[in-house]
N, C-alpha and C positions, 0 to 999 in steps of 0.2 A: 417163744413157743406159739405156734400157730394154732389159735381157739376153732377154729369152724373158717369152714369156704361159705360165704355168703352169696347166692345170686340175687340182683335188684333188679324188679322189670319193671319200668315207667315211665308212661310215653312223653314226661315233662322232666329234661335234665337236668333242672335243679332241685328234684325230688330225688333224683338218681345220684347227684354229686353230694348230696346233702350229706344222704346216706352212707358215701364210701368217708367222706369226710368223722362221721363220727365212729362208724365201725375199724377203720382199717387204725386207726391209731390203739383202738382197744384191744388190736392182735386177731384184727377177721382177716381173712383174708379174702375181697370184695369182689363178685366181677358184675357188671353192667350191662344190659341192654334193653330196649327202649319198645321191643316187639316180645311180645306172646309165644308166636311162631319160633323166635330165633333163641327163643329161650327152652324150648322144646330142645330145641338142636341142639342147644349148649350141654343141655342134662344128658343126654344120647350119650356126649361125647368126653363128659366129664364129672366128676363126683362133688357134689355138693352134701350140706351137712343143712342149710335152712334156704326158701325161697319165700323175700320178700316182693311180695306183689301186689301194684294196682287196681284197682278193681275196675275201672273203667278204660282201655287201650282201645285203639280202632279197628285191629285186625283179630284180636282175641281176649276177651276181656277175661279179670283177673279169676268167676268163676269157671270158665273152662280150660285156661290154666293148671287151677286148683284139681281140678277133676282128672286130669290128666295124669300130673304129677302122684296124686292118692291111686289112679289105678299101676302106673310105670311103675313108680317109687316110692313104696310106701310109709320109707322110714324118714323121708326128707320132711325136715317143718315145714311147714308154709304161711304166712304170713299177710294178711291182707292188708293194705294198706291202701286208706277214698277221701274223696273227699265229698263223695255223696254217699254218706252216712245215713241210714235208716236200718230202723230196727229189725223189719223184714230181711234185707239183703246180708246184717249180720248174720243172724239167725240161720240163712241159708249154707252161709261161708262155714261157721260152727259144723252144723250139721256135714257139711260135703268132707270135713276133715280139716277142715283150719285151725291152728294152733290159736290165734288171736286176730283182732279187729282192730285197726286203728286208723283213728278220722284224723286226714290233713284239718288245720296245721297241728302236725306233732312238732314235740321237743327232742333235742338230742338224748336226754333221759330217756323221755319213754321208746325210741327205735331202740336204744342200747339195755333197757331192763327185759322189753319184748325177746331180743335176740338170746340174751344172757339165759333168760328164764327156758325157754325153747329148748336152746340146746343143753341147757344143765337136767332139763329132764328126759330129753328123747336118749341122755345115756343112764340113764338108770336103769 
């Protein structure tokens, strides 16, 4: 049984493989890509249930991403996931519509309790 379509955007691949590695064996179903822009496109084009994203990319960074997705789609999680953490730029991510915050290095734990948590509430 398939739990949720997850999309990962991270312009560092093994932030992005980490992730499908621990999601897809928990029954996500994961898709990947490394751009902002092309992640826009992917959601245009296809339905997603949570978007894990970077905070920092070089063509769109992870809050106008967030912004996008909260005005397009507003039932889709969203997920920030830096590694320059600061309580301001949380704060921001919170407020814009992010579901949660999470400073690299994370654990396989906490990407999979963040995911778990997300979408067991955006169905209630």
């Amino acid at each position: 049984m398939e739990k949720g379509r997850v999309l990962v955007i991270d312009d560092e691949a093994i932030v992005r493989v980490s992730c499908q590695r621990v999601l897809e064996p928990a029954g996500y179903e994961v898709v990947l890509t490394s751009r902002g822009d092309e992640a826009i496109e992917l959601l245009e084009k296809e339905r997603f249930d949570l978007v894990l994203t970077d905070l920092k990319m070089p063509d769109m960074d992870g809050l106008e991403v967030l912004k996008v997705i909260k005005e397009r789609w507003p039932d889709i999680q969203v997920v920030i996931i830096t590694g320059y953490g600061t309580i301001s730029t949380a704060v921001q991510a919170i407020k814009k519509g992010a579901y949660e915050y999470i400073e690299k290095p994370f654990t396989p734990e906490d990407i999979l309790d963040v995911v778990t948590k997300a979408l067991s509430e955006a169905e209630e």
